[in-house]
N, C-alpha and C positions, 0 to 999 in steps of 0.2 A: 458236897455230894456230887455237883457236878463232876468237880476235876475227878473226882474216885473213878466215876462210872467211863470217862472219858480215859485214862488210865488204864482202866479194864479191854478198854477196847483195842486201844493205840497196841497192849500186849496181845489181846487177842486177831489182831490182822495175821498175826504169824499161826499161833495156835488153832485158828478156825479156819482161815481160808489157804495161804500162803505156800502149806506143806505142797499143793498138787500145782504141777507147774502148767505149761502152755495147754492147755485140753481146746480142742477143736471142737469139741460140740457146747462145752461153756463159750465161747465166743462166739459160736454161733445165737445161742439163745442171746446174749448180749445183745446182738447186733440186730434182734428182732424186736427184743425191749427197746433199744433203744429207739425204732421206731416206730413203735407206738409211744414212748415218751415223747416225743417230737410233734406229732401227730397231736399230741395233749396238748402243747403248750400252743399249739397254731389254731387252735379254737376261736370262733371268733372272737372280738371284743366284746363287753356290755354295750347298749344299745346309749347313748347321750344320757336321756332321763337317768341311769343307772351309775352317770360315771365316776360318783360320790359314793357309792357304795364296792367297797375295797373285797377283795376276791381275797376271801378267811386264808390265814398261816394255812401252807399245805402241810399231812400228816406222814408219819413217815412211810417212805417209800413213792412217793409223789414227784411228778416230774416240778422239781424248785427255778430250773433258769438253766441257759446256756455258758458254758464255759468255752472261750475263744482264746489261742495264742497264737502268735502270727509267725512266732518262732518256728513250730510245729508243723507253718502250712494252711492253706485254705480249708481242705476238708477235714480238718478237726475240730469239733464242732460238737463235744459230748455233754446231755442233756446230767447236769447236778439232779440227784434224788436229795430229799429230808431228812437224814437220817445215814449213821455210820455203822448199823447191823450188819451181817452176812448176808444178809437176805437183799437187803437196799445197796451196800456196795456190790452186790452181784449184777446189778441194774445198771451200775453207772458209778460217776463219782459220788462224796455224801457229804450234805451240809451237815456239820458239826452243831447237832439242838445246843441251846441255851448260847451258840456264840452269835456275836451282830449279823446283822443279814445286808446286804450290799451296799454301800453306800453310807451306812450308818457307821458311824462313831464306835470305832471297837472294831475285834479281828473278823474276821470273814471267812469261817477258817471249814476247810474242803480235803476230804482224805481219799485217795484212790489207788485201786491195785496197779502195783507194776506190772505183773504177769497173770496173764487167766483173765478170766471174763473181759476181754479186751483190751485187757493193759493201758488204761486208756492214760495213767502216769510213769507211760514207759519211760520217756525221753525228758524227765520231769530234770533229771539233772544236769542236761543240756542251757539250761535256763543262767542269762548271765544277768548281771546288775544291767538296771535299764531298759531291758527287754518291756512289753508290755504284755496284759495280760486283762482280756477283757471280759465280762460276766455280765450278761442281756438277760433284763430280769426287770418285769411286767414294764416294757415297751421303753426302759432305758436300756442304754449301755453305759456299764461302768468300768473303767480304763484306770487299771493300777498297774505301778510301774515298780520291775522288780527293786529291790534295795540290799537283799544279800539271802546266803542259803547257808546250811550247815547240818553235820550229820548228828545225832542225838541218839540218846537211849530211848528204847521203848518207854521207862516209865516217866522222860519228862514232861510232864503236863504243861510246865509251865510255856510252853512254844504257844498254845491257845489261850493263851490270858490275855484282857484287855491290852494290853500292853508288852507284849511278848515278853519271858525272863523277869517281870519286874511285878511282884506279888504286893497289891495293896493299893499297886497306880491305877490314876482313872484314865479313861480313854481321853484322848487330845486328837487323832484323825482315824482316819478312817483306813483299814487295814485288813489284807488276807494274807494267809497261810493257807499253803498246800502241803500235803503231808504223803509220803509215801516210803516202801519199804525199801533196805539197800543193803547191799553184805550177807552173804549167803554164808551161815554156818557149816561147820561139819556135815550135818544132816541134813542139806538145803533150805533151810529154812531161811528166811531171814533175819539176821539179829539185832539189826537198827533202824530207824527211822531218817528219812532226807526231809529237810525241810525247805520250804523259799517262803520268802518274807515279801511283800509288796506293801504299796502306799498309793493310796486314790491318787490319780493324777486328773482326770477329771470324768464328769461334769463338777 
């Protein structure tokens, strides 16, 4: 059921958002969520007595953690939302529900527009092996090191699987994917997906 509904979505970046190209007032509001997302995650700490008690999964549309490439540049710096809707990729990038979440054993896996509401995975295929690629996310940094990219269909699901391409393997490290669109149709739209592939490198 997951893969189905992740499926649905991977097709629907084109179908739902993708048709309307650069809008100046979507990037605007981007750029105000985005800080107020920002603004969320720099809340204080819990106070000591508190520090066993774990701050709940956030729900979608919630600021999830900072995404960092050094490739990119200092001031890119876009807050991950929970969740890969229209509504929550219009906010930001989006954690992919049901896949591992940072650091954890399994993919990582993070889907963002190329163009419109800040394109914030404009230059996503810039990205060469080795590169690094960091995600600060409740008071770590985690530092995964690219390992390869590649263009896909919309309906392959299998790029988010524990184990990328490989239906039935169990997780062995720890892994992200980014996902975004590429190849403008006929009709502008876009008709594929780019992917990069990384591997914890540490902590």
């Amino acid at each position: 059921m997951i893969l189905l509904g992740v499926g649905l979505i991977l097709t629907g970046l084109t179908l739902g958002g993708l048709r309307i190209f650069h809008d100046r007032q979507a990037d605007d509001a981007y750029a105000q969520t985005q800080q107020s997302l920002r603004d969320e995650l720099r809340q204080p700490a819990a106070p000591p007595q508190k520090a066993r008690e774990e701050k709940p999964d956030p729900r979608a549309g919630d600021a999830f953690a900072v995404l960092r490439v050094p490739r990119f540049g200092g001031d890119f710096a876009p807050v991950i939302v929970e969740g890969v809707s229209q509504a929550a990729l219009a906010k930001g990038p989006g954690h992919f529900p049901g896949t591992a979440l940072p650091g954890e054993p399994g993919n990582f896996a993070v889907a963002g527009h190329r163009t419109g509401w800040g394109q914030p995975f404009n230059k996503l295929p810039e990205l060469r092996k080795g590169d690094t690629i960091d995600i600060e996310w409740k008071r770590t940094t985690y530092t995964y090191r690219v390992t390869h990219s590649k263009t896909v269909e919309p309906s392959d699901v299998g790029v988010l699987l524990p184990v990328p391409g490989k239906p039935g393997a169990r997780a062995d490290k720890a892994r992200i994917t980014l996902i975004t669109c590429t190849d403008r149709g006929w009709d502008g739209t876009y008709v594929h997906r780019f992917v990069v592939w990384g591997e914890l490198d540490r902590p």
